[in-house]
C-alpha positions as CSV (number, residue, x, y, z in Angstrom):
1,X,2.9,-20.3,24.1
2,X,4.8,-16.9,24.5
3,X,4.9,-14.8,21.3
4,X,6.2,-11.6,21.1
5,X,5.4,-9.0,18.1
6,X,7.8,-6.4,17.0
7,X,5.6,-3.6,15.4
8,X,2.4,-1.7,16.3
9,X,1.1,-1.7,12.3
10,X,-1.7,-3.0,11.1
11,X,0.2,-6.8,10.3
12,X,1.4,-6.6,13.9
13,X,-2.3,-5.3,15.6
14,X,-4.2,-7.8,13.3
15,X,-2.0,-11.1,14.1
16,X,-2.2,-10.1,17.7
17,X,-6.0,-9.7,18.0
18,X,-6.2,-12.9,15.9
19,X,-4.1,-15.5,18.2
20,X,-5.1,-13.6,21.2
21,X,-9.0,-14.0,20.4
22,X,-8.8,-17.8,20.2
23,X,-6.2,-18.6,22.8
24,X,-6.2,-16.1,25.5
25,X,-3.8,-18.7,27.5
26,X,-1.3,-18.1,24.6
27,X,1.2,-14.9,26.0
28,X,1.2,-11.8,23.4
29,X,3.3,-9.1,23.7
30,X,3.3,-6.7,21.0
31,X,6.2,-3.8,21.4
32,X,5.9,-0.1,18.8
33,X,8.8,2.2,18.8
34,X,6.7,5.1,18.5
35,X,4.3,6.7,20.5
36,X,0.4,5.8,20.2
37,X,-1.6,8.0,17.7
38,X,2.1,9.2,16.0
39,X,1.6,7.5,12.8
40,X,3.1,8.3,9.5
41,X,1.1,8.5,6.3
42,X,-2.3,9.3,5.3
43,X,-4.9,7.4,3.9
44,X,-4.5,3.9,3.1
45,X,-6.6,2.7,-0.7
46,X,-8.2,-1.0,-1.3
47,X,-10.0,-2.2,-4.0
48,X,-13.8,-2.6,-3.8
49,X,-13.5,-6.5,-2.8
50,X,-9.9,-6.5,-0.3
51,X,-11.4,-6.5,2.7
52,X,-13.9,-9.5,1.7
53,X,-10.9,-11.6,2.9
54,X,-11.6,-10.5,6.1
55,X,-15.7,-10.4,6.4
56,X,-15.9,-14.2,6.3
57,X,-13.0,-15.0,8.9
58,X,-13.3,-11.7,11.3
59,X,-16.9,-10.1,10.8
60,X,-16.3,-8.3,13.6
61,X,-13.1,-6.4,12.6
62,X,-14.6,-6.3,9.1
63,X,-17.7,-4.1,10.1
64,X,-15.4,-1.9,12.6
65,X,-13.6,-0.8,9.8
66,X,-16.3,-0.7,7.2
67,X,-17.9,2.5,8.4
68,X,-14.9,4.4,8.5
69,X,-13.9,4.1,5.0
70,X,-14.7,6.0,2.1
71,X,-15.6,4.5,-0.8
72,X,-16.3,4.9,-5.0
73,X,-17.1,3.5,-8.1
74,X,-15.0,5.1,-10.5
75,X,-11.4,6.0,-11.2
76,X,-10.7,9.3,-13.5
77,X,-7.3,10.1,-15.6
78,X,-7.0,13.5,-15.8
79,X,-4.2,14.0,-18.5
80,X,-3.5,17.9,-18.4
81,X,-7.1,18.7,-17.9
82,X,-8.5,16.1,-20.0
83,X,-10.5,14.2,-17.6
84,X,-11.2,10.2,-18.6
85,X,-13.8,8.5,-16.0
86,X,-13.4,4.6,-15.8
87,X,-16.8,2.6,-14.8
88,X,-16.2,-0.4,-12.3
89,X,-13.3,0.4,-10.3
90,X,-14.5,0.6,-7.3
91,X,-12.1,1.4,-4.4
92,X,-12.0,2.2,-0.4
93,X,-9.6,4.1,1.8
94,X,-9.3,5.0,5.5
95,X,-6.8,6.9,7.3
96,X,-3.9,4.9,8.6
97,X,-4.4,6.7,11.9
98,X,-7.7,5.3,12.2
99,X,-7.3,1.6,10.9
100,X,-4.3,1.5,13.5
101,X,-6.8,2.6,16.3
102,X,-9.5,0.1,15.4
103,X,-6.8,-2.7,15.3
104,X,-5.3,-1.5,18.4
105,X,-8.9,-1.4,20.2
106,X,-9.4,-5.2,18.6
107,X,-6.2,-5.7,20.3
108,X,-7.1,-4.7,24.0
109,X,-10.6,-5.9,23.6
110,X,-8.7,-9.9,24.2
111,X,-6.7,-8.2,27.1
112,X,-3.3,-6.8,24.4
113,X,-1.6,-3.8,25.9
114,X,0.7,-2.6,23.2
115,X,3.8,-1.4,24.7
116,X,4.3,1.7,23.0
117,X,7.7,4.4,22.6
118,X,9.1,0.6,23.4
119,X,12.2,0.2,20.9
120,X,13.3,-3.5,20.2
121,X,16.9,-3.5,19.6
122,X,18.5,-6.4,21.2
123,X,17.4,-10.1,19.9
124,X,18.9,-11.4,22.8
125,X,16.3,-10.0,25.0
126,X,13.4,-11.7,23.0
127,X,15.4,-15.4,23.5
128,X,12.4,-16.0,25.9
129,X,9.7,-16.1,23.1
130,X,8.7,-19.3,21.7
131,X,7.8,-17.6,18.4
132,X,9.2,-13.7,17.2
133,X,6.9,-11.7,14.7
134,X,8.8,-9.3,12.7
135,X,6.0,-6.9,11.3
136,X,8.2,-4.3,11.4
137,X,8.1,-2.7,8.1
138,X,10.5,-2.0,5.2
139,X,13.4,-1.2,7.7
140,X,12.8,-4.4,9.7
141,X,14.9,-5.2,13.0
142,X,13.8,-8.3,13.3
143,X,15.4,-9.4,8.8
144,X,18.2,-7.3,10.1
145,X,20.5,-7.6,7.2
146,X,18.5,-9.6,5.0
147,X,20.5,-12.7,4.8
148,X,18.8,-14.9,6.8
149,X,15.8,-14.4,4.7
150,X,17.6,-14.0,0.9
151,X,16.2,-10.6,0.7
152,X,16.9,-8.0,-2.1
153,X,15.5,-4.9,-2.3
154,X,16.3,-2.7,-5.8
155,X,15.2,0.3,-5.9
156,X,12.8,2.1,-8.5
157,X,14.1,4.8,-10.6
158,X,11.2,7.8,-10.0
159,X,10.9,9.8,-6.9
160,X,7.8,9.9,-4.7
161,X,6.5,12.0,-2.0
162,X,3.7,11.4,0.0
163,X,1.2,13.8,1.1
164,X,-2.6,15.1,2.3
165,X,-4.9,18.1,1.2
166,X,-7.7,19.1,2.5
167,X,-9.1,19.0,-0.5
168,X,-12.0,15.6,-0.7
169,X,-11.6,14.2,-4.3
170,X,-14.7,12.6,-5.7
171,X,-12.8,9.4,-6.8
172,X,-9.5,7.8,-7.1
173,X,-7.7,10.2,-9.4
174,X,-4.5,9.8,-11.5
175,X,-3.5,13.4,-12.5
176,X,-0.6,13.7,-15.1
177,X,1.0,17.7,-15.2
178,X,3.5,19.6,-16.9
179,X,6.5,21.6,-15.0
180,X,8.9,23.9,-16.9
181,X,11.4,21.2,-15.4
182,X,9.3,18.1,-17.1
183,X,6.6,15.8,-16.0
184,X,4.7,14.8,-12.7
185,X,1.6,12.3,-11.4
186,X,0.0,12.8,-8.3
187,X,-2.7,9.6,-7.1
188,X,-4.7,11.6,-5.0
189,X,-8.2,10.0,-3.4
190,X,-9.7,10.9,0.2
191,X,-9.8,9.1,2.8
192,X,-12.3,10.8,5.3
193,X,-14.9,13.3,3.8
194,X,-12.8,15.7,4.4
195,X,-8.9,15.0,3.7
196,X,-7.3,13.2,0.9
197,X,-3.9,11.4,0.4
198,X,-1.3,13.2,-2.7
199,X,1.2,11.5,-3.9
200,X,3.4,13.1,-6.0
201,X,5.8,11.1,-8.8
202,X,8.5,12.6,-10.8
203,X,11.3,10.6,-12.5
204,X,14.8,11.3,-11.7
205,X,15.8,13.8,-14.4
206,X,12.6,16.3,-13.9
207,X,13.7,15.6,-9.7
208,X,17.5,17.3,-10.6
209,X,16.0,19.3,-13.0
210,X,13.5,21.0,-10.3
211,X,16.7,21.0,-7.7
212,X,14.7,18.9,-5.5
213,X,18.1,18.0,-3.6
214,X,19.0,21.4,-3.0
215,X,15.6,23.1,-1.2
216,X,13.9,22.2,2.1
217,X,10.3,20.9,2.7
218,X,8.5,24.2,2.6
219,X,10.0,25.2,-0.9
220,X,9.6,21.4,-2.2
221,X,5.6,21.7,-1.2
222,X,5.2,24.8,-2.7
223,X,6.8,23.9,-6.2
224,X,4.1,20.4,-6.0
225,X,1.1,23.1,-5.2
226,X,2.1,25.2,-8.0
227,X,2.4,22.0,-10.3
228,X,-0.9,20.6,-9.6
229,X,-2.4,24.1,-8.4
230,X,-5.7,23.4,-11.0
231,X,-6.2,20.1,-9.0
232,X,-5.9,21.4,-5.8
233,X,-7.9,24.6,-6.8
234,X,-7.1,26.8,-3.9
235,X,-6.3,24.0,-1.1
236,X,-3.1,23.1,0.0
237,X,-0.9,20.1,0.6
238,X,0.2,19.2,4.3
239,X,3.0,17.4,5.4
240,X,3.5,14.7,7.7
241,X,7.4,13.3,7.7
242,X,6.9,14.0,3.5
243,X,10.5,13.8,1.8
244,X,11.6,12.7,-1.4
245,X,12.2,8.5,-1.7
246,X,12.5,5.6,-4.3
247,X,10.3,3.0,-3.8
248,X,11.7,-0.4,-2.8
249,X,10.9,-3.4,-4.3
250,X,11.6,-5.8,-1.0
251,X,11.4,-9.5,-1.5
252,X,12.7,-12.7,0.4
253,X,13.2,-15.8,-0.6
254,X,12.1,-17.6,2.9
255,X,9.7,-15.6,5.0
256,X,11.0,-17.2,8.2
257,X,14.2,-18.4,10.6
258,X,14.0,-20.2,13.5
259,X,11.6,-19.3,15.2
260,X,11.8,-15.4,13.7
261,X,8.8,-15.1,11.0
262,X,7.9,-12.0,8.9
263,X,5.0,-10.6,7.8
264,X,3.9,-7.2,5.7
265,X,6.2,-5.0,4.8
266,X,8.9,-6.5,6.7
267,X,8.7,-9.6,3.7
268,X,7.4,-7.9,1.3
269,X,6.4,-4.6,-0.8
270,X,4.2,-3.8,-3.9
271,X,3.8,-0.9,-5.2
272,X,1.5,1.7,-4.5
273,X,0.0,1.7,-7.5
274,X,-2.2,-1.2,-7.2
275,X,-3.0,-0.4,-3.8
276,X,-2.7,-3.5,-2.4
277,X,0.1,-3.2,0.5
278,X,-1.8,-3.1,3.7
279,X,-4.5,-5.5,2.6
280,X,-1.1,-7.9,2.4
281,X,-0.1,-7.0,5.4
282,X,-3.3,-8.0,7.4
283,X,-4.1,-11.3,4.9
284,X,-0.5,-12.3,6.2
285,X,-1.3,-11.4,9.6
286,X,-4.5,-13.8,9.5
287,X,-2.5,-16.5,7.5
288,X,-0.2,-16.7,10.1
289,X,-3.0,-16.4,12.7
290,X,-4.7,-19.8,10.9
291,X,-1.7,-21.6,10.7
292,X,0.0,-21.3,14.2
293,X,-3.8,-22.4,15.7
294,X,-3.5,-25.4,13.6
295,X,-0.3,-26.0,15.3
296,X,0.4,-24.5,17.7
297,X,2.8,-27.7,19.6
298,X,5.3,-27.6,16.0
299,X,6.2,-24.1,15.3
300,X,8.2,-25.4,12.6
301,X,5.7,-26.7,10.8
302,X,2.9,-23.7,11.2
303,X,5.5,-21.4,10.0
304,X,6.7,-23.5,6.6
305,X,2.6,-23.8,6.3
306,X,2.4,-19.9,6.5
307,X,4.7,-19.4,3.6
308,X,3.6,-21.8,1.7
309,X,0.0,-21.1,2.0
310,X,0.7,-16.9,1.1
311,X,3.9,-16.6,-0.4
312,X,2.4,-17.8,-4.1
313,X,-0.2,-15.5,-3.5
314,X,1.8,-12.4,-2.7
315,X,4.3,-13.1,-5.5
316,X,1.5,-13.0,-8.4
317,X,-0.3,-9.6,-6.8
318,X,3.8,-8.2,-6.3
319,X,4.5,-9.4,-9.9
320,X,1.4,-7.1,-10.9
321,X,2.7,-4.6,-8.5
322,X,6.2,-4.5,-10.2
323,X,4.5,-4.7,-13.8
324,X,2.0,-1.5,-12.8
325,X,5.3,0.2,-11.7
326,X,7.2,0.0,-14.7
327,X,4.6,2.2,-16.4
328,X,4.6,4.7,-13.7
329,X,8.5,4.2,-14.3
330,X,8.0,5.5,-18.1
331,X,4.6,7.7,-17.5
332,X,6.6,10.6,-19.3
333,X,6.3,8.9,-22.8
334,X,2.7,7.6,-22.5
335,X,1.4,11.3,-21.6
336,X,2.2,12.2,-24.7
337,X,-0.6,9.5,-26.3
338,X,-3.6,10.2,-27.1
339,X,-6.1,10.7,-24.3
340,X,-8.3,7.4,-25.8
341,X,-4.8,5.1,-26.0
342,X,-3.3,7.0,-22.6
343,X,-6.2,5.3,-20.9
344,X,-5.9,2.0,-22.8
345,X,-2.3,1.9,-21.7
346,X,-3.0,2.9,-18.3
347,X,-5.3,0.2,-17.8
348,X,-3.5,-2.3,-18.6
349,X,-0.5,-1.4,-17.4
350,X,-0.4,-4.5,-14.7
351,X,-0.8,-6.8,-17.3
352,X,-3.9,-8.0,-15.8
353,X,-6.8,-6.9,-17.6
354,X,-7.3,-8.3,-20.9
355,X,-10.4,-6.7,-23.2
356,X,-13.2,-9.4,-22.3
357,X,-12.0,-8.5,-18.4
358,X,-12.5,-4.7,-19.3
359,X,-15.8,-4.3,-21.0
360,X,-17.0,-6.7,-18.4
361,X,-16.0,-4.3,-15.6
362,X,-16.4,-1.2,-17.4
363,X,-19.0,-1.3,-20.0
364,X,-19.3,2.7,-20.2
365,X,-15.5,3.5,-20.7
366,X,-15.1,0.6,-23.3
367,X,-18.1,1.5,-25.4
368,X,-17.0,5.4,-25.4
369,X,-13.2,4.8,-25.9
370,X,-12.7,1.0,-27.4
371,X,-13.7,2.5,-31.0
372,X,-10.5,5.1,-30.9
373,X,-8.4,1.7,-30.0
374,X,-9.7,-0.1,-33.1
375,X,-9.4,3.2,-35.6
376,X,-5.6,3.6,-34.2
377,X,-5.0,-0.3,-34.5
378,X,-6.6,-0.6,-38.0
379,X,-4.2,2.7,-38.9
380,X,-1.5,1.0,-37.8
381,X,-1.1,3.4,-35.4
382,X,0.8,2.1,-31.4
């Protein structure tokens, strides 16, 4: 079996380790366009509970990675200086420099050499595999133009830009501001004890109102620092290939062609919200793993059981995804709720959590707030 891996992300490292592990006859070759250690990004989040996916099948990886994380119980709102601490959400991160190198060390520990600054742009020259991973993210070579696959990708409405601070944040923290040009977020959380990932959110009108399009990354950084400046209290915000996007909402009707599969962000996206887009990524990665073992003499048939075993799966946490986004999409006109029913609606803005859910998970915050929910509801108030 010769497979061959476009993509040196965490999908791609993960699914490589995995085959490679329990067949070391099988032929892996992954390929990464860019060099090793030049990641983009920050810190990656996950809930409390996503890597328990991974602690039964790969206790290995799983307590690699466990040690380098940083973790929490709460998650604060912190609407224009009133600060709202939610009980029982507990979350993770790590920096996506570091998950990569773990993976990548998973990898060469069953005899994978990654061939990095190695740029796949010709199918033709794959024709040799027996089975072509495309866990090449959003801008995938291997979908190409999507039709294959029945992608569409729409794009949101708001602006994001992604950034760090040295700044460590206690927990998870959803920050909502004020500009003379109109409103902002920033999800902000750290992801070694020392650094934390920024996010910054704007919808389109307070974007050309703040003349976004017309200034350069240093003048774009320093209008986010003077925006959140009481959050940051003193520390700044560092780039790392930071610009202005829309978040994509990528889907595809089949997840593979031939003998062309796609996995992560190269199939799919959710929103960042929920924080649930590399945990995807590496549950497809093992999916795929567990289902080309099972067969690995009818590709055909491990790859149909791939997407049938994760593509229900991914479409009810993307439909969360989508569902959390459309808030974010309309944050303007629920900052100007009350703090009690801002955190009502921010909670269940992914249509999830349902009050039984809540004051099982967060007994504190629903016995302090829940009575401000009831006055409004019994003044008839939204």
């Amino acid at each position: 079996m010769r497979i061959k891996i476009i993509g040196g992300g965490p999908a791609g490292l993960y699914f490589s380790y995995l085959v490679k592990r329990q067949r070391p006859d099988f032929e892996v070759t992954l390929v990464e366009r860019n060099p090793e250690g030049a990641t983009f990004g920050f810190g990656v989040v996950f809930s409390d509970q996503a890597l328990a996916f991974m602690a039964a099948d790969d206790p290995e990886t799983h307590d690699a990675i466990l040690p380098a994380m940083e973790t929490w119980r709460n998650l604060t709102l912190d609407l224009e200086g009133e600060r709202i601490d939610i009980d029982g959400m507990g979350f993770a991160a790590i920096g996506r420099l570091e998950l990569i190198q773990i993976l990548t060390e998973r990898a060469r520990s069953v005899g994978i050499e990654p061939r990095f600054e190695t740029e796949a742009d010709d199918l033709s020259r794959l024709d040799d595999a027996d089975l072509i991973v495309g866990a090449d993210g959003l801008n995938s070579f291997i979908r190409g133009d999507g039709s294959e696959y029945g992608t569409e990708m729409p794009q949101l409405e708001n602006r994001f830009i992604w950034y760090g601070t040295d700044r460590p944040f206690d927990t998870l923290t959803q920050s909502f501001r004020r500009s003379e040009d109109g409103p902002f977020n920033a999800h902000h959380y750290r992801y070694t004890p020392t650094l934390s990932t920024f996010i910054v959110e704007t919808d389109e009108d307070t974007w050309q109102a703040a003349g976004f399009e017309g200034i350069g990354e240093a003048e774009t950084k320093a209008y986010c620092e003077n925006v959140f400046a009481d959050v940051l209290q003193g520390h700044s915000l560092i780039t790392n290939n930071s610009y202005w996007r829309r978040f994509p909402k990528l889907s595809c009707k089949s997840w593979h062609s031939g003998k062309h599969v796609l996995i992560g962000d190269a199939v799919h996206t959710a929103h960042f919200s929920i924080g649930s887009g590399t945990r995807l990524a590496m549950e497809d990665a093992l999916a795929l793993s567990k289902a080309m073992l099972a067969t690995p003499d009818d590709i055909p048939a491990a790859l149909a059981a791939y997407e049938a075993a994760r593509k229900p799966i991914t479409e009810k946490i993307v439909r969360a995804a989508n569902t959390s986004a459309a808030w974010y999409e309309d944050f303007a006109n629920h900052m100007e709720l009350a703090p009690a029913d801002f955190a009502y609606s921010y909670i269940q803005r992914s249509g999830r959590m349902d009050d039984e859910r809540l004051q099982r998970l967060a007994p504190e915050f629903f016995a302090t707030y829940s009575p401000h929910w009831n006055a409004d509801a019994a003044g008839g108030q939204a």
